[in-house]
N, CA, C and O of each residue as an XYZ file, in Angstrom:
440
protein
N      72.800    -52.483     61.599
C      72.107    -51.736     60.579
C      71.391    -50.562     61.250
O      70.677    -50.690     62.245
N      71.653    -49.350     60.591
C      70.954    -48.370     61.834
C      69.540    -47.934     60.237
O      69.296    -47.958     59.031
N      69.139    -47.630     61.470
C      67.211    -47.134     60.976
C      67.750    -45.991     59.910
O      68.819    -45.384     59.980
N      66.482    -45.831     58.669
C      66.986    -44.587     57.718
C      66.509    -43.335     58.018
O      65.311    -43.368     57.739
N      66.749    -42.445     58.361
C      65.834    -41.252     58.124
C      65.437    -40.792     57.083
O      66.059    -40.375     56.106
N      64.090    -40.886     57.346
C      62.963    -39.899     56.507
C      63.181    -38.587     55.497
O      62.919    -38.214     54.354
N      63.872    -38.130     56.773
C      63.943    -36.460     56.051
C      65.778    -36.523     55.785
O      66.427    -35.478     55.750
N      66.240    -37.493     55.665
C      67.601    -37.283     54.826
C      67.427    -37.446     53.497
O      67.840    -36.641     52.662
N      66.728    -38.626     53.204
C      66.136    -39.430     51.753
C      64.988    -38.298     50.947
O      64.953    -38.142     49.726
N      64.052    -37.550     51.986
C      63.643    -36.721     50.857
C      61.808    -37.116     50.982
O      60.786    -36.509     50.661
N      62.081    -38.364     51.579
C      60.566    -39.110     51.177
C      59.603    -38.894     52.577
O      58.998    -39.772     53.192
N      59.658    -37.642     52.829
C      58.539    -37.011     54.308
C      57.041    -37.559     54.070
O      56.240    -38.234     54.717
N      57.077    -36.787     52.539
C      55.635    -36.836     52.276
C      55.002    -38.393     52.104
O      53.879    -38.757     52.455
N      55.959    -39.128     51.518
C      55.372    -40.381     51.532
C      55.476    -41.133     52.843
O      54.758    -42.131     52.790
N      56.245    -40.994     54.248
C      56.022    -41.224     55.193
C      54.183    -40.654     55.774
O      53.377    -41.147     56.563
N      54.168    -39.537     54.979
C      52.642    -38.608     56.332
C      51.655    -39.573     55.563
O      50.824    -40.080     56.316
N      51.561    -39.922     54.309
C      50.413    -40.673     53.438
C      50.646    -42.221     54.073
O      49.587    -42.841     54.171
N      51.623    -42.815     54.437
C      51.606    -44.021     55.100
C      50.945    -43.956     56.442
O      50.191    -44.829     56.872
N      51.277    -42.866     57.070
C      50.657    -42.892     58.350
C      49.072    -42.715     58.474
O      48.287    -43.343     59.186
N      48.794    -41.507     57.425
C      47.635    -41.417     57.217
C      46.975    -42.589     57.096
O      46.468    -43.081     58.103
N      46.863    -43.283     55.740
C      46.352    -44.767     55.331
C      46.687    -45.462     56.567
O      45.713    -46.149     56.875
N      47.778    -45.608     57.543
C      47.610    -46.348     58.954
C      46.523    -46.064     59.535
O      45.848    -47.053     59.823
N      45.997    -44.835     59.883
C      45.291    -44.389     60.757
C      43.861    -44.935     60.133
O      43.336    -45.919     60.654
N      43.364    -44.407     59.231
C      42.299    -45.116     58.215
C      41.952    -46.667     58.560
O      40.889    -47.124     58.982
N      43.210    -47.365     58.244
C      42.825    -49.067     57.747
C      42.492    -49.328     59.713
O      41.484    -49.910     60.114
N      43.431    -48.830     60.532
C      43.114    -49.119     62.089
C      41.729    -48.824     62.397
O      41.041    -49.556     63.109
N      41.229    -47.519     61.743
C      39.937    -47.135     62.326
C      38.607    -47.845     61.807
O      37.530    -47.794     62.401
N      38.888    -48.636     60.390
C      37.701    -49.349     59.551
C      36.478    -50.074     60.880
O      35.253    -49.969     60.942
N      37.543    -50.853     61.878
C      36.084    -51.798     62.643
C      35.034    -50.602     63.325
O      33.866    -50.802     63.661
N      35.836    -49.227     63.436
C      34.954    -48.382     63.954
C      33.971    -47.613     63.481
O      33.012    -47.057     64.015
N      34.497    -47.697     62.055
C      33.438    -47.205     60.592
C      32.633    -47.978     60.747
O      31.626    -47.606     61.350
N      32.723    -49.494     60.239
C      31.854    -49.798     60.100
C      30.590    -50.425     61.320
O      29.596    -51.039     60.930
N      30.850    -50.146     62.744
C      30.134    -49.968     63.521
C      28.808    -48.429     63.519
O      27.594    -48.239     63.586
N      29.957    -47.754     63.409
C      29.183    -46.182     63.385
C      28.089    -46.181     62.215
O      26.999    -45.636     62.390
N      28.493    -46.932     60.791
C      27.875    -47.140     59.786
C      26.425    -47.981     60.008
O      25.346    -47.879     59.425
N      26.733    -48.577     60.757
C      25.675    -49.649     60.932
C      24.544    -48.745     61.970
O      23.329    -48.671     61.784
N      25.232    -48.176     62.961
C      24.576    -47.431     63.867
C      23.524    -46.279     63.277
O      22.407    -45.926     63.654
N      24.571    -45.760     61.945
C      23.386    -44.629     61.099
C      22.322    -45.419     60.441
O      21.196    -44.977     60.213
N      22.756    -46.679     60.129
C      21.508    -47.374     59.462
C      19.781    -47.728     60.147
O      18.662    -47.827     59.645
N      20.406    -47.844     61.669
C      19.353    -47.613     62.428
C      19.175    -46.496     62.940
O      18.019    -46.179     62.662
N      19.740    -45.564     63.640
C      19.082    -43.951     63.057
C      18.381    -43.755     62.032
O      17.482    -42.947     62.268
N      18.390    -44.199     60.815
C      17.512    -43.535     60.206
C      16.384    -44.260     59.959
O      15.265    -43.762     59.827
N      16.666    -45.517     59.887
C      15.119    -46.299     60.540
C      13.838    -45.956     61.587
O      12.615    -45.812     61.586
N      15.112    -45.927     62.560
C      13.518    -44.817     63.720
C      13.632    -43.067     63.248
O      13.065    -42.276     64.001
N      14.231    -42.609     62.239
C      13.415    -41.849     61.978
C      12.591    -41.804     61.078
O      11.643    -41.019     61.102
N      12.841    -42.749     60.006
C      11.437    -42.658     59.257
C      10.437    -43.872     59.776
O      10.014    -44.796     59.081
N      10.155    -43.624     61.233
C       9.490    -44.564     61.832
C       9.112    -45.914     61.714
O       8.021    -46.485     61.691
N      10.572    -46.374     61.628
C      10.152    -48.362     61.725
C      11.564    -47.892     62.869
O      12.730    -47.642     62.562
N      10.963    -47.901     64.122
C      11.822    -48.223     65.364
C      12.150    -49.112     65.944
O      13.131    -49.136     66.687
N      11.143    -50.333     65.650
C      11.618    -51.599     66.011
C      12.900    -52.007     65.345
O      13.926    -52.399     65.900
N      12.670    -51.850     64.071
C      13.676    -52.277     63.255
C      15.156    -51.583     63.166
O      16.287    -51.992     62.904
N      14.641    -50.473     63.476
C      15.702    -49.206     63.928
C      16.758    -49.286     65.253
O      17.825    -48.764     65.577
N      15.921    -50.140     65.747
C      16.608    -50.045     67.571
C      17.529    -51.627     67.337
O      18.671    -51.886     67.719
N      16.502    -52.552     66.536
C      17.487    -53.885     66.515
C      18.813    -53.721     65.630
O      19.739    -54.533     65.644
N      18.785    -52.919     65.101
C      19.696    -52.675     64.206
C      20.870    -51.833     64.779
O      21.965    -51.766     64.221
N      20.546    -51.177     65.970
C      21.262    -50.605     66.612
C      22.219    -51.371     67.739
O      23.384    -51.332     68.132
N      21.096    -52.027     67.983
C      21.742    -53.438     69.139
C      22.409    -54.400     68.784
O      23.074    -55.119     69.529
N      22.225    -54.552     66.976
C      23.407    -55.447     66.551
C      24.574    -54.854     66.155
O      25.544    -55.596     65.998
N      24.724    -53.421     65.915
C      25.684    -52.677     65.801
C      26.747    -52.921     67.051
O      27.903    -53.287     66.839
N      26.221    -52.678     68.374
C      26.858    -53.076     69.627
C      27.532    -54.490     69.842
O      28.430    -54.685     70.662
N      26.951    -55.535     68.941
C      26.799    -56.835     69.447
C      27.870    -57.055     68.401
O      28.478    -58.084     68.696
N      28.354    -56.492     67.276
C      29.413    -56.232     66.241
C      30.103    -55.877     67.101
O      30.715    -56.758     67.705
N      30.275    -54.577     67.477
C      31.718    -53.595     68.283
C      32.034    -54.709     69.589
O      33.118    -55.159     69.959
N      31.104    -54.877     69.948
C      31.913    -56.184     71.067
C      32.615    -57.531     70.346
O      33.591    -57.994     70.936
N      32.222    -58.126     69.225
C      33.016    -58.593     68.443
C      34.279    -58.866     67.650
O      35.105    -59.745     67.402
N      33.904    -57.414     67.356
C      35.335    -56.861     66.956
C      36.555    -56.682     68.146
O      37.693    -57.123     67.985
N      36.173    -56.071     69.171
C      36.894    -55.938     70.289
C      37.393    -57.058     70.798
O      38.609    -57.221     70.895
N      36.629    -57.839     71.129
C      37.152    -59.422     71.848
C      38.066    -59.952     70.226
O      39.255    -60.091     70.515
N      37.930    -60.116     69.408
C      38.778    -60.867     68.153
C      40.188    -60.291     67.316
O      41.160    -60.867     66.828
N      39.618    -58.331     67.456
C      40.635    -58.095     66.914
C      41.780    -57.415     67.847
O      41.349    -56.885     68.871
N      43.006    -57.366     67.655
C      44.116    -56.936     68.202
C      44.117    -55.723     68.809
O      43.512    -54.897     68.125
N      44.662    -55.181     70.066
C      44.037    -53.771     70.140
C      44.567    -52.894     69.263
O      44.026    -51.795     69.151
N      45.491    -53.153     68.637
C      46.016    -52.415     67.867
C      45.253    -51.988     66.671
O      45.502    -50.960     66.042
N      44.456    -52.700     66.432
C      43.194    -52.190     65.120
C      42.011    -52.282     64.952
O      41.291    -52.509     63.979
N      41.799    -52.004     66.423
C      40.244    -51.793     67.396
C      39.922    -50.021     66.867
O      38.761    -49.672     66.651
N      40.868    -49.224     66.741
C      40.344    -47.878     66.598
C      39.919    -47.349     68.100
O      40.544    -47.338     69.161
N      38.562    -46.905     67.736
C      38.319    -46.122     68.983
C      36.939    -46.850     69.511
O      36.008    -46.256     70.055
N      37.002    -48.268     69.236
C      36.429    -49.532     70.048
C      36.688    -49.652     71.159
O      35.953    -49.688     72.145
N      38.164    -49.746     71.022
C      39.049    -49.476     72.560
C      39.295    -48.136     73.311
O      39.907    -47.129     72.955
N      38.331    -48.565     74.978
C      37.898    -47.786     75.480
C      38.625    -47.792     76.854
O      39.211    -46.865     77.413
N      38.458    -48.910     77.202
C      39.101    -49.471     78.332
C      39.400    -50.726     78.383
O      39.376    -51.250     77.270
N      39.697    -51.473     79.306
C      40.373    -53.021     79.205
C      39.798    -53.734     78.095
O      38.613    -53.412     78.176
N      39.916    -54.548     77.053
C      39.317    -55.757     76.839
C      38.248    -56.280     77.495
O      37.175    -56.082     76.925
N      38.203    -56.930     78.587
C      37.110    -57.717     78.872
C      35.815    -56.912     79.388
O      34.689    -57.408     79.415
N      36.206    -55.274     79.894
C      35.263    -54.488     79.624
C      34.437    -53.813     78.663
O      33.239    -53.543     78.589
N      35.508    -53.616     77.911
C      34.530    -53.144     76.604
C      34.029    -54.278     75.753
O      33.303    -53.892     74.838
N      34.235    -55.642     75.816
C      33.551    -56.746     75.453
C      32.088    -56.792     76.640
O      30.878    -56.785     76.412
N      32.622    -56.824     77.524
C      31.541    -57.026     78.574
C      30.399    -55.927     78.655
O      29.222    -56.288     78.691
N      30.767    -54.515     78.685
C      29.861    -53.235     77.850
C      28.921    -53.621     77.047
O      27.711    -53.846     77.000
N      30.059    -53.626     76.310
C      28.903    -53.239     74.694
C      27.971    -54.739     74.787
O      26.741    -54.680     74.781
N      28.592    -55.867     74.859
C      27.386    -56.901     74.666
C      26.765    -57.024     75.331
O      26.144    -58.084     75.252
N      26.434    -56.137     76.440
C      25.716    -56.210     77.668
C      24.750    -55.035     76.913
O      23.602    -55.249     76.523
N      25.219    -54.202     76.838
C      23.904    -53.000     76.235
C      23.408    -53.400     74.986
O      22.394    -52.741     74.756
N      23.698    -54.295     73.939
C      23.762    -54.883     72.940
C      22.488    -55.697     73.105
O      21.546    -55.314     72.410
N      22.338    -56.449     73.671
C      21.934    -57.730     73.918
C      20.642    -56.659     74.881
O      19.506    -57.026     74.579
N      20.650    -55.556     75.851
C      19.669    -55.396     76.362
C      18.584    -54.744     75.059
O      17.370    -54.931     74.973
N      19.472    -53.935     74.116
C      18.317    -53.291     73.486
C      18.294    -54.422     72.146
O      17.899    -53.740     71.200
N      18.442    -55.270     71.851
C      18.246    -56.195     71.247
C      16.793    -56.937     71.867
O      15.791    -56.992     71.154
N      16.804    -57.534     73.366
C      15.874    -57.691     73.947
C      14.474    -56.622     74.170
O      13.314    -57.006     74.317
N      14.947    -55.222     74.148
C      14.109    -54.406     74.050
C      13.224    -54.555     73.249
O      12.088    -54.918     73.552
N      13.703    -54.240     71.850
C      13.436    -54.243     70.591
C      12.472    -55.555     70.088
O      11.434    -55.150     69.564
N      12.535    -56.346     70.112
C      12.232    -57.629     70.298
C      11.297    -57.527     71.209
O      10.357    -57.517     70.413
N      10.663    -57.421     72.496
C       9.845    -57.706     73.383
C       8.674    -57.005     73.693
O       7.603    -57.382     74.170
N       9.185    -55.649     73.243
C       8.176    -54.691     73.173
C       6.904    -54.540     72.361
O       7.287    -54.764     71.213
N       5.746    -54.313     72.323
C       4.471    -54.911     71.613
C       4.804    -53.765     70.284
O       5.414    -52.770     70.675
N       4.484    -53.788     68.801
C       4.796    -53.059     68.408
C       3.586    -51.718     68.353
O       3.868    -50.555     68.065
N       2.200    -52.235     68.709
C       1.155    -51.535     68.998
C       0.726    -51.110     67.495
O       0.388    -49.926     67.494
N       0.637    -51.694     66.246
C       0.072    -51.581     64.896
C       1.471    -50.807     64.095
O       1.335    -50.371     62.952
N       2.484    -50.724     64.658
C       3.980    -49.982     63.948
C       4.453    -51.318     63.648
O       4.209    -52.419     64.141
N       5.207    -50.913     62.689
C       6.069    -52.054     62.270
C       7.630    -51.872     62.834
O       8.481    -52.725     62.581
């Protein structure tokens, strides 16, 4: 059985919208990391930084999650370098400003 071409059949455009929507559904674990990441951005800027920074450190403690569980193939741009590094990364910086966040006195801030 040989493979069909695309551009004999006519159907280009519905090939570029498949690829597109590929590219999309692959990149979601990275949305919703980045998503989470703006959620604490804007926490320390309307000054609750504690809450801002933990929120940031669980963002990390997600992207290492995602990385170690999901396939690299629909890691997005999670995948940085090997597996057990970018697991080992991110939950390592994850886990430090998690501890940060957490340990630090809040000095009358919430």
């Amino acid at each position: 059985m040989t493979p069909v071409d695309p551009t004999a059949t006519g159907d280009v455009e519905s090939v570029r919208r498949a690829r597109r929507l590929h590219r999309f559904i692959v990149g979601i674990p990275y949305y919703i990391v980045l998503s989470v990441i703006l959620v604490g951005v804007v926490l320390v800027v309307i000054d609750r930084w504690r809450r801002g920074t933990f929120v940031c450190g669980s963002a990390l403690i997600l992207g290492a999650v995602f990385r170690a569980f999901l396939p690299s193939g629909r890691v997005g741009l999670l995948q940085v370098r090997s597996r057990v590094f970018d697991v080992v990364a991110m939950g390592a910086m994850g886990a430090a400003v998690l501890w940060l966040s957490t340990s630090i006195d809040s000095l009358g801030t919430a």
